[in-house]
N, C-alpha and C positions, 0 to 999 in steps of 0.2 A: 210918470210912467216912461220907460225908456221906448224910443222906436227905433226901429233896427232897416236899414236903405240896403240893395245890393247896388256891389263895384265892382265894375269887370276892369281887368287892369290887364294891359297888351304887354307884349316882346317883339323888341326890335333884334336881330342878329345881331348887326351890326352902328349902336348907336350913332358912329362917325358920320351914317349917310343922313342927306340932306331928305324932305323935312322930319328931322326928330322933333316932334313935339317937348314941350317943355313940362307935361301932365300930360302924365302915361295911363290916365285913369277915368273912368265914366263914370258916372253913379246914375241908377236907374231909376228916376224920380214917377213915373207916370208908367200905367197901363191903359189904354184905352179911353184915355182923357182921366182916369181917376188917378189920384195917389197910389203909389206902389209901396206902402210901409208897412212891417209886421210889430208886431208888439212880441215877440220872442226870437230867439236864435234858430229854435227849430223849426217855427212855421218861416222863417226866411230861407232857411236851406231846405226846406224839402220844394219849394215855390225852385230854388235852383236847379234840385236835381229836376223836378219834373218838366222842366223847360231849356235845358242848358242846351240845345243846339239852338233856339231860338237869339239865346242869349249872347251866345259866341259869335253868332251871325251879326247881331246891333255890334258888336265891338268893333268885329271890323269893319263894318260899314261905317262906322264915326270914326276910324282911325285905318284906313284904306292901306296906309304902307308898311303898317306892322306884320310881322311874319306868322305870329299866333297869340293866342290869349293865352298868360303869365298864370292870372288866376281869376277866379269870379270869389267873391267874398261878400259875405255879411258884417257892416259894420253898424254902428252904434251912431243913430244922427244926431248932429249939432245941436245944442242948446235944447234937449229934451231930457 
């Protein structure tokens, strides 16, 4: 069975300033102590749309000198 993680991925304006991370990109493993995984495309992006200022918020808070979030995505996780 496939599981599906969301990834919020940042933008820098200007990549040249210092610190540019080297991984532009989060992946959202955990909700409230439990796993955050969907078994479909659609129950992951509707979990996105119903939560996306929460979600934009974590971004930048784990990556404080980025200018805005790039995108938020549903991808397909490793080794399932």
């Amino acid at each position: 069975m496939k599981i599906f993680i969301i990834s919020i991925v940042m933008w820098w304006a200007n990549p040249a300033d210092i610190p540019y991370p080297y991984n532009d990109a989060v992946e959202i493993k955990t909700y409230m102590d439990k796993p955050l995984q969907f078994t479909s495309l659609e129950k992951c992006f509707e979990w996105v749309g119903n939560d996306l200022e929460n979600l934009k918020a974590f971004g930048h808070a784990y990556y404080p000198t980025a200018n805005a979030v790039r995108e938020i995505i549903c991808i397909e996780k490793k080794g399932t």
